[in-house]
C-alpha positions as CSV (number, residue, x, y, z in Angstrom):
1,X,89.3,54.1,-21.1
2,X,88.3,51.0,-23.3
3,X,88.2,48.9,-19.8
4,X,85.9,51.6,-18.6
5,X,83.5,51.7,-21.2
6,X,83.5,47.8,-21.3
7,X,82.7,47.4,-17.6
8,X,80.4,50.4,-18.0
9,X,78.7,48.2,-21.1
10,X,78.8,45.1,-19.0
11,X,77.3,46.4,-16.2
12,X,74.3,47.6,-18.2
13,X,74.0,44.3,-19.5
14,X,73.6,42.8,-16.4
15,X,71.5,45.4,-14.8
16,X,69.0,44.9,-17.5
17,X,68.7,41.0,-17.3
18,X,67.0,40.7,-13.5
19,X,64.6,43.5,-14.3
20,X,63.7,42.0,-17.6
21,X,63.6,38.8,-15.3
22,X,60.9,40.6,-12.9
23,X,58.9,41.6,-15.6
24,X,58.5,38.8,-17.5
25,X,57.5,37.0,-13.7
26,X,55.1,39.8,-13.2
27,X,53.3,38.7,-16.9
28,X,50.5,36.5,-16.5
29,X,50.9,32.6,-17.5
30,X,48.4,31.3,-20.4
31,X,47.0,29.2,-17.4
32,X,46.1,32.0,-15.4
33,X,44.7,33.8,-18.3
34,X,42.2,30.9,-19.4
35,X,41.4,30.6,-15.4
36,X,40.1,34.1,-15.6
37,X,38.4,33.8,-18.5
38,X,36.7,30.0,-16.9
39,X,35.8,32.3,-14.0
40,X,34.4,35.2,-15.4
41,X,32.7,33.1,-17.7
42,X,31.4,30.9,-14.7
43,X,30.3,34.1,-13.3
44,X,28.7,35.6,-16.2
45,X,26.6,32.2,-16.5
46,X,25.2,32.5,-12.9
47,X,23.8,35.9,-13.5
48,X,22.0,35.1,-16.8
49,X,20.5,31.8,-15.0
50,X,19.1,34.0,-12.1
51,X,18.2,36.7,-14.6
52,X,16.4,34.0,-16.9
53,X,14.7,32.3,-13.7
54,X,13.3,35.8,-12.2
55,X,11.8,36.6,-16.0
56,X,10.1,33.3,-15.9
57,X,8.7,33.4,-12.5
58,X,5.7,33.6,-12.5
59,X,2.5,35.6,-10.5
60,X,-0.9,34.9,-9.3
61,X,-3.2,37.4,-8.5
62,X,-6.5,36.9,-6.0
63,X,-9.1,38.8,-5.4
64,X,-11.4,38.5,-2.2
65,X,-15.0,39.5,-2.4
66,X,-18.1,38.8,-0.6
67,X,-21.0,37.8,-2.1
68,X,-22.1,41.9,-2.1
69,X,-18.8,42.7,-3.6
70,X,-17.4,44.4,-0.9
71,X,-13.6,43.6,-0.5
72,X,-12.5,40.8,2.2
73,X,-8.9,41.6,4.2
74,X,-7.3,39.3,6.0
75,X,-8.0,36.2,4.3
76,X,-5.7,33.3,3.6
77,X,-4.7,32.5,0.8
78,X,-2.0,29.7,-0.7
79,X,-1.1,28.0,-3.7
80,X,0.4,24.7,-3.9
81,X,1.6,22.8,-7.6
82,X,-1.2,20.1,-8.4
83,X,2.6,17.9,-10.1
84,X,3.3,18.2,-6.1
85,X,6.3,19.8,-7.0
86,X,7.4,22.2,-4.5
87,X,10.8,24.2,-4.1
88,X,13.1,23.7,-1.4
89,X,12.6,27.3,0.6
90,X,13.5,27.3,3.9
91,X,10.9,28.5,6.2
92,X,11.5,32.3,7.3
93,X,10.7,33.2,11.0
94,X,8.1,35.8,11.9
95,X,6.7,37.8,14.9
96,X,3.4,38.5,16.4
97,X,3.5,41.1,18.8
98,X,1.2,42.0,22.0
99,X,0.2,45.3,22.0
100,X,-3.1,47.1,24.2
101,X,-4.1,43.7,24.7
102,X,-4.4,43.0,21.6
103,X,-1.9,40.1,19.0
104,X,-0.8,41.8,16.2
105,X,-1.6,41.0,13.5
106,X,-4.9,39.3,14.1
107,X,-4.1,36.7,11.2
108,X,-1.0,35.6,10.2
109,X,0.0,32.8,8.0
110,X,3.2,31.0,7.8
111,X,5.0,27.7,6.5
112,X,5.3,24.9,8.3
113,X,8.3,24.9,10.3
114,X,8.9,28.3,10.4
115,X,9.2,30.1,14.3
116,X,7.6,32.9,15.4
117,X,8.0,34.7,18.6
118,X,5.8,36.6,20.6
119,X,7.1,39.6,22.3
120,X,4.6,41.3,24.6
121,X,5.0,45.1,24.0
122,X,2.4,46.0,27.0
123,X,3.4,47.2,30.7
124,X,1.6,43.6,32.1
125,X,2.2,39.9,31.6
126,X,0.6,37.6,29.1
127,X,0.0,33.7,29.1
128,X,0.3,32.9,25.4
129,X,-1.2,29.6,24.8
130,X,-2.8,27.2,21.8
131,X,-5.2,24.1,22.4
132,X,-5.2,23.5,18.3
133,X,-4.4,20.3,16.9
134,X,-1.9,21.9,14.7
135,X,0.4,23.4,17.5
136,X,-0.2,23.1,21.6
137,X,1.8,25.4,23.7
138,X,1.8,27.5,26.2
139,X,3.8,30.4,27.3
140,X,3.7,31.0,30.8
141,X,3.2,34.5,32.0
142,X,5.9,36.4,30.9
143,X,6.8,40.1,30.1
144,X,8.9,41.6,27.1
145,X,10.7,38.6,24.5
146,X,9.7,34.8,25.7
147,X,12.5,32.7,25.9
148,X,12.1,30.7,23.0
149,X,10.2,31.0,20.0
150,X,7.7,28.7,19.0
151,X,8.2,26.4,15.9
152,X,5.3,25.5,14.3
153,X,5.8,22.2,13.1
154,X,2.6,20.9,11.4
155,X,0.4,22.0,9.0
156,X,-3.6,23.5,10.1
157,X,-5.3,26.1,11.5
158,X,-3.8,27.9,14.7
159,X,-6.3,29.6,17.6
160,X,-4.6,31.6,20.0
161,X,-5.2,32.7,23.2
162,X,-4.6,34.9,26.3
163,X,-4.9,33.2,29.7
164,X,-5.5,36.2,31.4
165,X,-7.3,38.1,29.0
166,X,-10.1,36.2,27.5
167,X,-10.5,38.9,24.6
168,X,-6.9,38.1,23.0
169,X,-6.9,36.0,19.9
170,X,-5.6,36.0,16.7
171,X,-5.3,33.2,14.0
172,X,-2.2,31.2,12.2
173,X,-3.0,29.4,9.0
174,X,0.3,27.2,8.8
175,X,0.8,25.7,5.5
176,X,2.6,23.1,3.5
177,X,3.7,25.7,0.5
178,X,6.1,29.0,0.1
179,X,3.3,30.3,-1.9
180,X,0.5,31.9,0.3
181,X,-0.2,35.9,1.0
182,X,-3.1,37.3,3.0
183,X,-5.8,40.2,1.2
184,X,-5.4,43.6,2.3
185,X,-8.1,46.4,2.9
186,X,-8.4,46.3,-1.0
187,X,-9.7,42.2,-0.5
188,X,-6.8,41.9,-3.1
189,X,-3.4,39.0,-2.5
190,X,-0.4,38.6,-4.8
191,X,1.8,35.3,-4.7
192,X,5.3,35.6,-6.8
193,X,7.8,33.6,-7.9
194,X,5.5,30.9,-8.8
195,X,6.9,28.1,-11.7
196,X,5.0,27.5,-14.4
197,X,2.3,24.7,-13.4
198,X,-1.4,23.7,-12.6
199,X,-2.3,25.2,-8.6
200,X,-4.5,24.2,-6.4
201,X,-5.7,27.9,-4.5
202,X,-7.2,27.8,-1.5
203,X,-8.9,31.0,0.1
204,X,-9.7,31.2,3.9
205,X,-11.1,33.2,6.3
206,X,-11.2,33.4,10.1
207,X,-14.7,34.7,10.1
208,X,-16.1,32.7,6.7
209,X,-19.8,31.0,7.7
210,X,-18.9,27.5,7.6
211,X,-16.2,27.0,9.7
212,X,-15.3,23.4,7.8
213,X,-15.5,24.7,4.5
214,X,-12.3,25.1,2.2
215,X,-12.9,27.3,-0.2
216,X,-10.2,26.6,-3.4
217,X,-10.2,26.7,-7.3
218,X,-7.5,25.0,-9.8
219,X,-5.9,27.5,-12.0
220,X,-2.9,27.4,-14.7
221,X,-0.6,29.8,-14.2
222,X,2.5,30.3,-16.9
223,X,3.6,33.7,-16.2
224,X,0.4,35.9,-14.8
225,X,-2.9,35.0,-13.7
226,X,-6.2,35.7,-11.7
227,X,-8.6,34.4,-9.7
228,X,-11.5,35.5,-7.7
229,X,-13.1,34.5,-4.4
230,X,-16.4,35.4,-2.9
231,X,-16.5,34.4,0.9
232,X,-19.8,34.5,2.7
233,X,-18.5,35.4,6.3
234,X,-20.3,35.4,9.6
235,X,-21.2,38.9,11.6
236,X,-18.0,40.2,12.9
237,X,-18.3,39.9,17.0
């Protein structure tokens, strides 16, 4: 009976030790806990910084007018630092399609190197071409997606063209900043996530009276600002 109950004893003992073992494995070192915490910290860091950078981020608004008052869509407008300092964004791509004859939109302005392609939406073929300093091309007559898009490499103004149908054209302002919008019906543009810093704003117009004319102001802006253009434009055609 006494061997019995000393085995029984022993074998307890000894069943205990590898689970206790097992657990103690399973417990996390104080390595891993202060690599959590580095982590989580790391992490926490990261999302003030972003939060901090969108509440200091700054925004310009324009308004467009002409000299009547009446509210100016469509026009150009971009923003670039007067330091010169400008933040690394990668140029996006864009689109401007062909639909009932027509490029859509009829202005468009982008940053220089972004690519845009031009899918022709209409049940004939276009000739999508450009004789502007800025960019020359030529797509040759084609139906549905081109082959490749166009990059649109240097800064300037953009005149497009049909070869086949001399009342297609539209307009690409390509610029050097990431800061540029275009008015809508209300004449009004917004440009965000501006830093802090002096801007040299430019306002343009595909129908304004002198065609070599660049109409800009210099305005601070720290976190909001605005600033008002009046165009004198030519008779639309």
């Amino acid at each position: 009976m006494f061997e019995q109950e000393a085995r029984r004893r022993a074998d307890r003992r000894c069943g205990h030790r590898p689970v206790l073992r097992a657990r103690a494995r399973l417990l996390p070192s104080s390595f891993d806990r202060r690599l959590a915490l580095g982590w989580t910290m790391l992490g926490l860091g990261l999302l003030l910084l972003l939060l901090a950078s969108k509440l200091l981020a700054a925004t310009l608004d324009v308004q467009v007018m002409d000299p009547a008052g009446a509210p100016i869509a469509d026009a150009v407008i971009s923003a670039t630092p007067t330091s010169g300092k400008l933040p690394s964004k990668p140029p996006q791509s864009a689109i401007i399609d062909q639909i009932h004859r027509r490029f859509v939109p009829l202005v468009s302005v982008i940053q220089t190197g972004t690519s845009v392609t031009f899918p022709n939406k209409d049940n004939i073929e276009h000739d999508v071409y450009s004789f502007s300093p800025a960019k020359t091309f030529e797509l040759n007559l084609y139906s549905g997606i081109a082959a490749h898009p166009v990059v649109f490499d240097k800064p300037g103004l953009v005149v497009l063209g049909c070869n086949i149908h001399d009342q297609m054209i539209a307009y690409i302002a390509v610029v050097d900043t990431p800061y540029f919008a275009k008015s809508d019906a209300a004449g009004h543009a917004r440009l965000d996530g501006l830093a802090a810093d002096s801007y040299d704003v430019v306002a343009w117009h595909y129908r304004i009276a002198d065609d070599k004319s660049v109409t800009h102001q210099t305005v601070r802006v720290d976190t909001a600002a605005t600033v008002r253009f009046a165009l004198a434009l030519k008779e639309a055609e």
